[in-house]
N, C-alpha and C positions, 0 to 999 in steps of 0.2 A: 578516626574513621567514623561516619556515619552510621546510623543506623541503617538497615538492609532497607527499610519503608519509606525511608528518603529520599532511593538514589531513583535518576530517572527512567522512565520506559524507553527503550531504545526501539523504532523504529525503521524500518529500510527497505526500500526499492531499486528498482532498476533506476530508477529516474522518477519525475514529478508525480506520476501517479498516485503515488502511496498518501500525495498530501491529501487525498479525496479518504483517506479512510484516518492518519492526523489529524483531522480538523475534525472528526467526529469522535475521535478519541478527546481532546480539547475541549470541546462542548458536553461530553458526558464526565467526565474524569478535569475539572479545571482547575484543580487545586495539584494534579499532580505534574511532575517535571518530563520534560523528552528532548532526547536529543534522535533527531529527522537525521536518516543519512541516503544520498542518493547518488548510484552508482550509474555516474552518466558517461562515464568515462569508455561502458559496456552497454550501455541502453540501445538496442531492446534486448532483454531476456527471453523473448519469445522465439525467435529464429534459433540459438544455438542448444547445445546439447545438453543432457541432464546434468553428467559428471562434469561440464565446465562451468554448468550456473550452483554447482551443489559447494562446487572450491570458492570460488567467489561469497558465496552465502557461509562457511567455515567462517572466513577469513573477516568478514563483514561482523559478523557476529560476536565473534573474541574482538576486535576490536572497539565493538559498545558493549560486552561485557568488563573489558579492562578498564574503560571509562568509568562505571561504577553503576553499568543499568541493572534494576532488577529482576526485569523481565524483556521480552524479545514480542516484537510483532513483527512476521513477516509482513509488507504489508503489498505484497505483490503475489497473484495467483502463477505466477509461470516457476519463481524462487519456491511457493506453495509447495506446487506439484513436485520441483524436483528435490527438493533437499526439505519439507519441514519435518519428518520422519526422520532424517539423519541427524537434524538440531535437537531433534526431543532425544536421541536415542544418544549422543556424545556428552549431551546438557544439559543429563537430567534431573541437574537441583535449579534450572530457570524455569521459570513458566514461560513458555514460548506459543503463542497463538499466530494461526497463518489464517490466507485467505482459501475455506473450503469452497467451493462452485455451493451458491445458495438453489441448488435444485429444489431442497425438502419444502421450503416455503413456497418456492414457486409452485411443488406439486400440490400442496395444499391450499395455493390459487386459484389455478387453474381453470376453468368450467369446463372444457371440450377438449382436456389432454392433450392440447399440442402446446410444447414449450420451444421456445427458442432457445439458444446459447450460445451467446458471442464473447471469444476468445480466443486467444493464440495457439498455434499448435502445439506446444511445447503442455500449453492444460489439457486437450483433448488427447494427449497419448500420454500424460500422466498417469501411476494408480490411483491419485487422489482422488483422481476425476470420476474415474473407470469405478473406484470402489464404493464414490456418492451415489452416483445415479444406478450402481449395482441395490444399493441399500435402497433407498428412495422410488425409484423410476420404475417400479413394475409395472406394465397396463397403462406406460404413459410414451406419447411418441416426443423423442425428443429432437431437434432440427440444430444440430453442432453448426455454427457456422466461424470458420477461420477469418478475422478482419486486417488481413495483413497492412501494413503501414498508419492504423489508425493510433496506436502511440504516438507515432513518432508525429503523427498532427499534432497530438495534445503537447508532444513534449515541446513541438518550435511554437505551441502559440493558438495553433490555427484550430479555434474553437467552431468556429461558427460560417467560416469561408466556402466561398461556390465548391474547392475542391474536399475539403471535407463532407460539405454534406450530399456530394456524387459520392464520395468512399463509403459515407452511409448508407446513401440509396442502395449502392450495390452490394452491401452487407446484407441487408434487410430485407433485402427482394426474396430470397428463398424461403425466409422466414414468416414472413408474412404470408408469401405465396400455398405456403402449409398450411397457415389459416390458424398461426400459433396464437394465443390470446396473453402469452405472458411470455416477456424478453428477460434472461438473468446476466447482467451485465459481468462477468467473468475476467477482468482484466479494473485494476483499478486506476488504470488512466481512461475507462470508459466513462464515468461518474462527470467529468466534465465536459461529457458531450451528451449529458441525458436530456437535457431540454430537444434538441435537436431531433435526437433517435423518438424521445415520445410524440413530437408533433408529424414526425413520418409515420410514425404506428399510428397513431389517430386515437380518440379517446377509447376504444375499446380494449386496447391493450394494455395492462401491464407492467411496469421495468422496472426491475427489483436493483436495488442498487445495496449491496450485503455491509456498505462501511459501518451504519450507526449500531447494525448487529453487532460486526466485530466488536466496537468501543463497547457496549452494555456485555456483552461476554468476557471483556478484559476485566473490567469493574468486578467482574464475579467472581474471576481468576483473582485477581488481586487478593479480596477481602479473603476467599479461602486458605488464601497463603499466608493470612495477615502480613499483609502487603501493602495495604490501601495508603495513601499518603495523609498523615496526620496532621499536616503543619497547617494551619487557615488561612493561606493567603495565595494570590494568584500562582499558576506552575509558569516555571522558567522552564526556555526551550533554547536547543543550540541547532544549528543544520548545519551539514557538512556533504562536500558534494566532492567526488573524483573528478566531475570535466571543470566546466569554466564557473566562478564563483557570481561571475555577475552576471550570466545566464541562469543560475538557479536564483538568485537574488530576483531576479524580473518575472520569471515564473511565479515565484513565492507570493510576492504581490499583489500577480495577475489572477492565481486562483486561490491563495489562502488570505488574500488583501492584508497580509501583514508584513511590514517593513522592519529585517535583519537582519545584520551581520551575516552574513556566511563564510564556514572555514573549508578550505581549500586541501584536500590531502592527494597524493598520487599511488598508483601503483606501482612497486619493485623488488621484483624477485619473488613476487608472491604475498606480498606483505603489503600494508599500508601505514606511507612516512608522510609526515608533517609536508607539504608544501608552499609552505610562507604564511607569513600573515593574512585572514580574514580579510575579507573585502565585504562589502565598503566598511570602513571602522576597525577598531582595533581588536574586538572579542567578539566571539561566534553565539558568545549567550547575553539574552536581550530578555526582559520582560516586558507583558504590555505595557503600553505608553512608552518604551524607549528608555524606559530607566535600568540603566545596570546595575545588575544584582549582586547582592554580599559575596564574598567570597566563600563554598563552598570548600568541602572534604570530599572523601573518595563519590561521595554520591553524584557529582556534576563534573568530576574529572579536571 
């Protein structure tokens, strides 16, 4: 068995989202390993319930802890709100970091108190959410705005298309209309439509995007666990995905420009089993330039 500072960070979303807070974790932490998992099989997390996205997040979790992660990033605010209190409170020898709504910086933005916050309902009737902006938001107006189907743009693709950026507009409208000066983008499949969202806000606005916070708060967590990965050379990464492997393969591409293997698992009976071989290629873990890595111990599963 490995050492506990070897095995990798295990991250997970509904779906491609969480790659916008991955790839900042990568850039700050590049030496260290992760295995990416994305539960597309269930995407979006936003529409259903606490207690069916908190089993889901159970189950998600033992699963890349039994691979050999060290630690957990939720890396989706809807999983955040309903279950990261339940991870911390079942698992609590992992360091497990989610995604909190970045209110406190946007309040310390701000010039004129009015914030925006775009995200699903499932954050806005969270506690997470309720007990940030309880802490945070005194003497600040906040403008919650719900952007129902703007995942599911990011997740088939449609970054930048006539009807996304109408689902923008009409996200925006009330936001703006308020006369907010700072947008917190609360959903992390939103990051890949910030170019969009900022050139509707105009330059006077704003848009706080919380990934490369997460990553430099992970780095923190790490070392204080003496955790941090020791080895000097580039981190190995696996993704694994419940729906279709060569739709997240094409995703992957499209917003983290890196080319993968992806491993393929299903859901049954509440559990998650092997689904066949990785696609495309034979193994789900790849380092950069395409070279496949040593064979590993409990740390890379």
């Amino acid at each position: 068995m490995n050492d506990p500072d070897e095995g990798p960070i295990g991250v997970f979303d509904s779906g491609v989202g969480g790659l916008s807070v991955w790839r900042e974790i990568v850039r700050a932490l590049p030496h260290e390993d992760t295995i990416y998992f994305a539960d597309q099989v269930h995407v979006p997390y936003g529409p259903r319930g606490e207690i069916e996205i908190r089993g889901f997040c159970d189950v998600i979790a033992r699963y890349l802890l039994d691979r050999g992660c060290k630690a957990l990033v939720v890396a989706c605010n809807t999983a955040s709100a309903a279950a990261l209190k339940h991870l911390r409170d079942t698992l609590p020898g992992i360091p497990t970091i989610g995604m909190e709504p970045a209110v406190k910086p946007a309040v310390a933005l701000t010039k004129n108190g009015v914030v925006g916050i775009m995200a699903t309902p499932a954050t806005f009737q969270g506690r997470l959410f309720q007990a940030t902006a309880g802490r945070h938001a005194t003497g600040i107006r906040l403008v919650n705005q719900v952007c129902d189907g703007l995942a599911e743009h990011v997740e088939a693709g449609d970054l930048g298309g006539p009807d996304t950026e109408a689902l923008l507009r009409r996200c925006l409208a009330p936001i703006l209309e308020a006369g907010a000066d700072t947008i917190v983008l609360a959903c992390s499949h939103y990051p890949f439509v910030i170019d969009t969202i900022r050139r509707i806000a105009g330059p006077g606005v704003a848009v706080i995007d919380p990934a490369p916070a997460i990553a430099r708060h992970l780095g923190d967590v790490l070392a204080r666990h003496g955790l941090s990965g020791r080895e000097p050379r580039p981190g190995e990464h696996r993704f694994v995905t419940s729906g279709d492997p060569g739709r997240f393969s094409a995703a992957l591409a499209r917003l983290a420009g890196v080319q993968s293997p992806v491993e393929a698992v299903r859901w049954s009976s509440g559990a998650l089993r092997p689904a066949g071989p990785p696609g495309p290629g034979r193994s789900g873990q790849l380092r950069p330039g395409g070279r496949r890595p040593r064979r590993r111990g409990r740390g890379s599963g």
